[in-house]
Backbone as CSV, one residue per row, in Angstrom:
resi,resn,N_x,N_y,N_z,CA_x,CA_y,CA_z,C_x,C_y,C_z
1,UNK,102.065,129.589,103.062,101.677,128.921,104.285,100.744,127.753,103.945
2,UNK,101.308,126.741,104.457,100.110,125.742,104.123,99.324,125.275,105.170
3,UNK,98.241,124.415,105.021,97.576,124.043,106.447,97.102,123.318,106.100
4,UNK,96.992,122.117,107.312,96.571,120.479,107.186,95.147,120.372,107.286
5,UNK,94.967,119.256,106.146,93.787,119.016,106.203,93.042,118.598,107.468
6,UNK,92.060,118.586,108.260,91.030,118.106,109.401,91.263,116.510,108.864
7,UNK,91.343,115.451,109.915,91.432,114.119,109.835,90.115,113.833,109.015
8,UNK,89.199,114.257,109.490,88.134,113.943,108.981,87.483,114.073,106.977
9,UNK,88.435,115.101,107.277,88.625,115.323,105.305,89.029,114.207,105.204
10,UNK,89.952,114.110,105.250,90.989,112.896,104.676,90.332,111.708,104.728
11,UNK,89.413,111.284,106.102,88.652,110.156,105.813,87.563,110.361,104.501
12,UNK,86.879,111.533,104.199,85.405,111.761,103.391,86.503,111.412,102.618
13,UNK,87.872,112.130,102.378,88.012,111.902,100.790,88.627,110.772,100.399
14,UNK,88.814,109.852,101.488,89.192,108.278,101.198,88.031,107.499,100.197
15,UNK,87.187,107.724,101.395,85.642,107.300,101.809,85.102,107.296,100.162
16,UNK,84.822,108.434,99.554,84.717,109.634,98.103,85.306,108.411,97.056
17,UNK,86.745,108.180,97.524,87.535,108.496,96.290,87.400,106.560,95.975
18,UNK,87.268,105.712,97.255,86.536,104.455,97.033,85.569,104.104,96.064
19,UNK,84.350,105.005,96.595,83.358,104.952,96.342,83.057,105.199,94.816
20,UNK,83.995,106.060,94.390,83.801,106.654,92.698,84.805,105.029,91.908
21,UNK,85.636,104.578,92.836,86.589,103.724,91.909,85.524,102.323,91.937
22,UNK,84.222,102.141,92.663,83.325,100.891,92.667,82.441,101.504,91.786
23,UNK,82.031,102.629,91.951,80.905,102.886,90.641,81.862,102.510,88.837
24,UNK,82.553,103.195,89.251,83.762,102.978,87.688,83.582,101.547,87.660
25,UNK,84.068,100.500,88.577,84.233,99.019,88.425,82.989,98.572,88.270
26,UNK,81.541,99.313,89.161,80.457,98.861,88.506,80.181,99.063,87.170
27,UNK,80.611,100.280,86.127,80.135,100.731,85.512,80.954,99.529,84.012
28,UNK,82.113,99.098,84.639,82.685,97.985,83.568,82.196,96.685,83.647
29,UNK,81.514,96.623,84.522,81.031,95.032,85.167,79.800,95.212,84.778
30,UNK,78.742,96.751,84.169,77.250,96.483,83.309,78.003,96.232,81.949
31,UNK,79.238,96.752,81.211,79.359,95.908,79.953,79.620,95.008,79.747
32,UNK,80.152,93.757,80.887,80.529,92.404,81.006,79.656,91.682,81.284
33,UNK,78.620,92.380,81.595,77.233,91.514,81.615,76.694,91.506,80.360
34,UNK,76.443,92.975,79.203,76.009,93.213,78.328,76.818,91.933,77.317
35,UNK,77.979,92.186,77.317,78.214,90.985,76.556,78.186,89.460,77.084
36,UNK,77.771,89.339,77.774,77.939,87.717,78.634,76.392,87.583,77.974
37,UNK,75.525,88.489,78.083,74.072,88.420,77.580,74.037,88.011,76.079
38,UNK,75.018,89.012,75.171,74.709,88.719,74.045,75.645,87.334,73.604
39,UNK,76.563,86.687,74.438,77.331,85.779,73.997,75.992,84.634,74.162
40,UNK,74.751,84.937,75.700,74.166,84.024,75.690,73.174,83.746,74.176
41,UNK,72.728,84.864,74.108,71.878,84.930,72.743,72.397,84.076,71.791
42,UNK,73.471,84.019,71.393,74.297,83.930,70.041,74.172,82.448,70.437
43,UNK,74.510,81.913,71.343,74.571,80.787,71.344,73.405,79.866,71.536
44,UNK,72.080,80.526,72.175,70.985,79.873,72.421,70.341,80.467,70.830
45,UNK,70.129,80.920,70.330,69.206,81.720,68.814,70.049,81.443,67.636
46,UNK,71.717,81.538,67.594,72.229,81.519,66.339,72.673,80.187,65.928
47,UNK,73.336,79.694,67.147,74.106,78.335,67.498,72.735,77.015,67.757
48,UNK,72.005,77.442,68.244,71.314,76.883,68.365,71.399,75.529,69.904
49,UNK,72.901,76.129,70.691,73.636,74.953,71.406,73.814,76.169,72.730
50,UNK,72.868,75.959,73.494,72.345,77.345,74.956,74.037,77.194,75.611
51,UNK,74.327,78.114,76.326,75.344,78.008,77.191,74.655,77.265,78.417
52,UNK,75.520,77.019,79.339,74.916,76.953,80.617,75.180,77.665,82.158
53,UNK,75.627,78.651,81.744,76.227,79.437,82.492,76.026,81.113,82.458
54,UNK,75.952,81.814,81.249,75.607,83.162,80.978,74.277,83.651,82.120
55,UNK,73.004,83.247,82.067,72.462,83.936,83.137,72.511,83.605,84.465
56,UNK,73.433,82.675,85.220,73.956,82.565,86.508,74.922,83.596,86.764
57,UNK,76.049,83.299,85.778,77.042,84.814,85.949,76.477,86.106,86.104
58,UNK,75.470,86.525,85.087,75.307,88.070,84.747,74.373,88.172,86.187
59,UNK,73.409,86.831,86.416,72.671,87.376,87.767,73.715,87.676,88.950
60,UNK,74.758,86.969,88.923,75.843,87.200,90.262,76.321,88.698,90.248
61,UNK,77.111,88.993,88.955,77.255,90.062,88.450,76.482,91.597,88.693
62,UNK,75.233,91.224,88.626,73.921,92.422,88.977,74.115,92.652,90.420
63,UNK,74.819,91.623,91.422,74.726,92.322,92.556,75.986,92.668,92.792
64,UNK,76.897,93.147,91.876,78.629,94.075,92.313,78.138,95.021,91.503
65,UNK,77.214,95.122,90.514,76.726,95.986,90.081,75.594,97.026,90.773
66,UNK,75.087,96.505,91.781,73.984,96.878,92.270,74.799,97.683,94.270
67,UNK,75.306,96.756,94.447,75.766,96.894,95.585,77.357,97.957,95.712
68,UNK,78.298,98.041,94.704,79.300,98.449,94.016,79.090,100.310,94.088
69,UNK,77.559,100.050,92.993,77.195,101.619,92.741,76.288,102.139,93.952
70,UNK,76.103,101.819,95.142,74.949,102.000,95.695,75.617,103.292,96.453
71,UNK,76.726,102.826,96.946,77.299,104.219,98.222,77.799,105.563,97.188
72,UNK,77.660,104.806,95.950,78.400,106.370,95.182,76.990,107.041,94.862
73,UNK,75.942,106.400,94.481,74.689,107.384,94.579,73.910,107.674,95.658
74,UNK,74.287,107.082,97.099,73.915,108.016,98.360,75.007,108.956,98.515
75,UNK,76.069,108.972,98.136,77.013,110.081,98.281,76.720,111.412,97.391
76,UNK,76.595,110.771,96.278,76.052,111.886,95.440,74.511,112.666,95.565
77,UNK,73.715,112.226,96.065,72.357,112.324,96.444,71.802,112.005,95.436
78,UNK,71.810,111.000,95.170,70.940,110.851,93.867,70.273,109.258,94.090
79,UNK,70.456,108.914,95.086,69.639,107.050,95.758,68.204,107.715,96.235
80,UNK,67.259,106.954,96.195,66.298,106.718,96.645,66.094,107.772,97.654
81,UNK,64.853,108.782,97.741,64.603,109.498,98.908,63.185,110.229,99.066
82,UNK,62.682,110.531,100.022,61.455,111.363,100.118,61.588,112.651,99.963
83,UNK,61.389,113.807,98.597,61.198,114.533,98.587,59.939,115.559,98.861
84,UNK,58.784,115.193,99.023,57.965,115.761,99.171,57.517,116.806,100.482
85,UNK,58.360,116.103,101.061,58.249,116.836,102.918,58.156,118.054,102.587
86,UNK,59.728,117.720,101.884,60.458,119.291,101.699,60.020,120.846,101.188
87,UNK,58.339,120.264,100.351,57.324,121.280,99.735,56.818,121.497,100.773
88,UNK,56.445,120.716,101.947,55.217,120.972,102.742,55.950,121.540,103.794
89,UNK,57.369,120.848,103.852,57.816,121.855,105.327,58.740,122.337,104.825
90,UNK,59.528,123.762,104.183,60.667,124.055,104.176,61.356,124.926,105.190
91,UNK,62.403,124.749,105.014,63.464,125.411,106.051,63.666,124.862,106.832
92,UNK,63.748,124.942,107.991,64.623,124.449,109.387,64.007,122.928,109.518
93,UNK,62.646,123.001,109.558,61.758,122.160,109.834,62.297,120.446,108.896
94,UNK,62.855,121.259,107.484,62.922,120.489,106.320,64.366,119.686,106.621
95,UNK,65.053,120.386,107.207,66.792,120.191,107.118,66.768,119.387,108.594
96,UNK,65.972,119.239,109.994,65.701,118.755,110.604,65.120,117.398,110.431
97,UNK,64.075,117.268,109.556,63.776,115.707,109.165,64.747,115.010,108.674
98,UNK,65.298,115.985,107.544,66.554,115.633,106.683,67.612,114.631,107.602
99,UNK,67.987,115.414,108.532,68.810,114.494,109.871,68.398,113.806,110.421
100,UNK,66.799,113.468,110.796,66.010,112.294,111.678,66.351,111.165,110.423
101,UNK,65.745,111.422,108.838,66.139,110.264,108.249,67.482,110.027,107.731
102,UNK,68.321,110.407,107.813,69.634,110.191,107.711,70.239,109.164,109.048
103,UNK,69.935,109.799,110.339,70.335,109.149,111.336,69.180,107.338,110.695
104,UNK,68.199,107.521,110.357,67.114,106.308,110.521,67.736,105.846,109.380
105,UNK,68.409,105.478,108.360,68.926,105.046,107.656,70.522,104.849,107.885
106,UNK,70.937,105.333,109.175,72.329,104.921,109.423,72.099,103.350,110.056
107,UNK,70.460,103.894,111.114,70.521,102.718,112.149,70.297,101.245,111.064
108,UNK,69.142,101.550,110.280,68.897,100.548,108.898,70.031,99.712,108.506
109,UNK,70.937,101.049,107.373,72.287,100.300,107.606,73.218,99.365,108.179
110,UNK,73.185,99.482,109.436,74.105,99.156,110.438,73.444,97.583,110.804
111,UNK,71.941,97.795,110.869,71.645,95.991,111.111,71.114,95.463,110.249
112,UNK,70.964,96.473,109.001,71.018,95.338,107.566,72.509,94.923,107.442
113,UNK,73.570,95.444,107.378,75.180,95.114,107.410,75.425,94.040,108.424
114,UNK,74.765,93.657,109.584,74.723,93.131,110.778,74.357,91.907,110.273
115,UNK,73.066,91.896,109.495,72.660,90.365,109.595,73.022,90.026,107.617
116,UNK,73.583,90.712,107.037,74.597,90.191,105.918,75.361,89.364,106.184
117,UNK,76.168,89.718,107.422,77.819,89.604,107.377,77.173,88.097,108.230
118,UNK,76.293,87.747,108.837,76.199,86.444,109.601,75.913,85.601,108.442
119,UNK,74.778,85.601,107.113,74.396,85.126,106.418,75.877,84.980,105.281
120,UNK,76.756,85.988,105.159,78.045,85.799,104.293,79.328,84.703,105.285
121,UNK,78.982,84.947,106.571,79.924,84.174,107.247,79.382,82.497,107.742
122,UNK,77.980,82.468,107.558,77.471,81.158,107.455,77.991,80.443,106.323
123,UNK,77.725,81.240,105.285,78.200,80.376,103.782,79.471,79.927,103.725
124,UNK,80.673,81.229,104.509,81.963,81.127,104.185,81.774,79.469,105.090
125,UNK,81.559,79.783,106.749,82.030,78.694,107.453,81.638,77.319,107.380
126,UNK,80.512,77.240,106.471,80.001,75.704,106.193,80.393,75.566,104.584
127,UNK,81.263,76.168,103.903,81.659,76.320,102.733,79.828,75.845,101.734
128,UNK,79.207,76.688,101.867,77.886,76.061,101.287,78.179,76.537,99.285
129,UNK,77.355,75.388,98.634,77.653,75.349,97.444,76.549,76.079,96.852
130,UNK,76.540,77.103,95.934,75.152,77.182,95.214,74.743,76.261,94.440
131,UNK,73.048,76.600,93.878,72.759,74.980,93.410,72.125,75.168,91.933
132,UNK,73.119,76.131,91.250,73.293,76.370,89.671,74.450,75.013,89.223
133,UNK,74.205,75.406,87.922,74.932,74.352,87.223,76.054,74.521,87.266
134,UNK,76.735,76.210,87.835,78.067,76.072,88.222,78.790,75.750,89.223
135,UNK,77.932,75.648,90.546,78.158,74.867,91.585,79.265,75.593,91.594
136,UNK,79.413,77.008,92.347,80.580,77.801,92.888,80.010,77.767,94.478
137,UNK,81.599,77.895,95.458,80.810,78.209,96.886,80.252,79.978,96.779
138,UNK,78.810,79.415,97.918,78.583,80.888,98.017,78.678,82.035,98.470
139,UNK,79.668,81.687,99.193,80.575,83.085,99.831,81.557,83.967,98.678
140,UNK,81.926,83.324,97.581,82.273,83.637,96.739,81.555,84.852,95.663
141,UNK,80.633,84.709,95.959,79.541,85.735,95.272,78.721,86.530,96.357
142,UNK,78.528,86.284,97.634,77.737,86.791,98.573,78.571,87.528,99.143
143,UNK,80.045,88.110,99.098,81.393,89.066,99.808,80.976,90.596,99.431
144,UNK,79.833,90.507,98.224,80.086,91.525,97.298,78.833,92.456,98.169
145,UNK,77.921,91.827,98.618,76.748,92.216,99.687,77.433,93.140,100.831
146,UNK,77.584,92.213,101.622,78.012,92.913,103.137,79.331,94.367,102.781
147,UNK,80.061,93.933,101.739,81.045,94.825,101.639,80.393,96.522,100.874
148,UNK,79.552,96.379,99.880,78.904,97.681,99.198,78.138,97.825,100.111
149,UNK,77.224,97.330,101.184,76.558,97.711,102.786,77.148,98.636,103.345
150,UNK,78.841,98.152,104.045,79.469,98.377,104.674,80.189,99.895,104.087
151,UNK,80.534,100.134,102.734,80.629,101.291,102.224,79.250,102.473,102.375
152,UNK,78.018,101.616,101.853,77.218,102.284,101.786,77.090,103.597,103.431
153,UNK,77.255,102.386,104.588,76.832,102.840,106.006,78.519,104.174,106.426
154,UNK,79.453,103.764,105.699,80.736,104.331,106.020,80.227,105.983,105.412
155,UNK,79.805,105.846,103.811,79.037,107.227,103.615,77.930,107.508,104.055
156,UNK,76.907,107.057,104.631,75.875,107.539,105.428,76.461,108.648,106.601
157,UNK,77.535,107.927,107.519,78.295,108.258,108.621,78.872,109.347,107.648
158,UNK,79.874,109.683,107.119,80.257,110.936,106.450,79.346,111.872,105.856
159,UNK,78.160,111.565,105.708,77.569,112.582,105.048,76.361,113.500,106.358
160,UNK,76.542,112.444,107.302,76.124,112.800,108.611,77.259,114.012,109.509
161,UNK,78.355,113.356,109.481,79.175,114.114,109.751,79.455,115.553,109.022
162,UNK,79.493,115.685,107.772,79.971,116.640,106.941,78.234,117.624,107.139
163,UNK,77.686,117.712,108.181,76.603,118.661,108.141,77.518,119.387,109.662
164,UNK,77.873,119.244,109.893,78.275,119.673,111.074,79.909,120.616,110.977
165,UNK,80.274,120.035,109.702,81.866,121.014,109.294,81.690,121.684,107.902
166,UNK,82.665,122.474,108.139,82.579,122.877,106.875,84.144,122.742,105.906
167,UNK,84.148,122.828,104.793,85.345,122.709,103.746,86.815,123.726,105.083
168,UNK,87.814,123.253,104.825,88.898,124.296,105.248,89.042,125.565,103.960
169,UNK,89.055,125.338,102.834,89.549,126.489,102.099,88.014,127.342,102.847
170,UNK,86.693,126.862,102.640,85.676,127.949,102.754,86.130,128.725,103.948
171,UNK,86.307,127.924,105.169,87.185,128.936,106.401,87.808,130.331,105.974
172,UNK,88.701,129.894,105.219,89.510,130.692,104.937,89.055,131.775,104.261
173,UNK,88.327,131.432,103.370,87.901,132.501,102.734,86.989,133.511,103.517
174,UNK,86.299,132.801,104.682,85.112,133.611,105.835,86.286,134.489,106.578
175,UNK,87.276,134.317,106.948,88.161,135.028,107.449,88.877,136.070,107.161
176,UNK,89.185,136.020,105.428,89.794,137.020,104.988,88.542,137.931,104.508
């Protein structure tokens, strides 16, 4: 007998399975910096003839790196958080705050993502140039913001949600 997953699985494990394939892409995009760094070295210390481009890239770079990995370590619980409550109040009290700041970091989310996407859609619509020596537009590098936001707030919302259900196999097993 088989039985369908809850819609809502299927979204966490979309949601999940995103989120692990941007940490992976972050996690190839810190060795493409590592070497963009040492190509800069080699050429400013050995060559003696600087690039002009290596620390504009790797700084662009730090934020698909930064923004990329961010929703896979609030998913995982391992981002930024206040543990200390949790000594002073445990139990109900503890798992109750737990949800006041979860909800207060959805709302965060939602109008930090809010005023990204105006500042990414200003750049797109006046095609604005950055004012490095590579002179790329900056919507081109600023997509990478609003979008790891927008993941980030998609797992906030699932991990909000997933306090309220539980796994289908565990069902099953409470039943038999």
């Amino acid at each position: 007998m088989t039985t369908s997953v809850p819609v809502f699985f299927r979204i966490r494990n979309a949601v999940y399975a995103i989120n692990d394939g941007m940490a992976v892409l972050a996690g190839w995009v810190i060795l493409l910096v590592t070497l963009i760094g040492c190509y800069g070295v080699f050429t400013r210390h050995i060559l003696n003839d600087p690039d002009m481009w290596s620390f504009e890239v790797s700084a662009y770079l730090l934020s698909v790196i930064i923004f990329f990995s961010a929703s896979d370590a609030l998913q995982k619980g391992i981002h930024v958080r206040i543990d200390f409550l949790s000594e002073w109040f445990p139990g109900r009290f503890t798992r109750f705050l737990g949800f006041i700041a979860e909800i207060c970091s959805l709302v965060f989310l939602y109008v930090f993502l809010m005023q990204l996407w105006k500042i990414f859609h200003q750049s797109y619509m006046t095609n604005r140039i950055d004012e490095t020596t590579l002179a790329l537009p900056v919507a081109l590098i600023q997509w990478v913001i609003p979008f790891g936001v927008l993941f980030m707030l998609l797992t906030q919302i699932v991990l909000i949600v997933s306090r309220f259900y539980t796994e289908p196999e565990s069902r099953q097993r409470d039943v038999e």
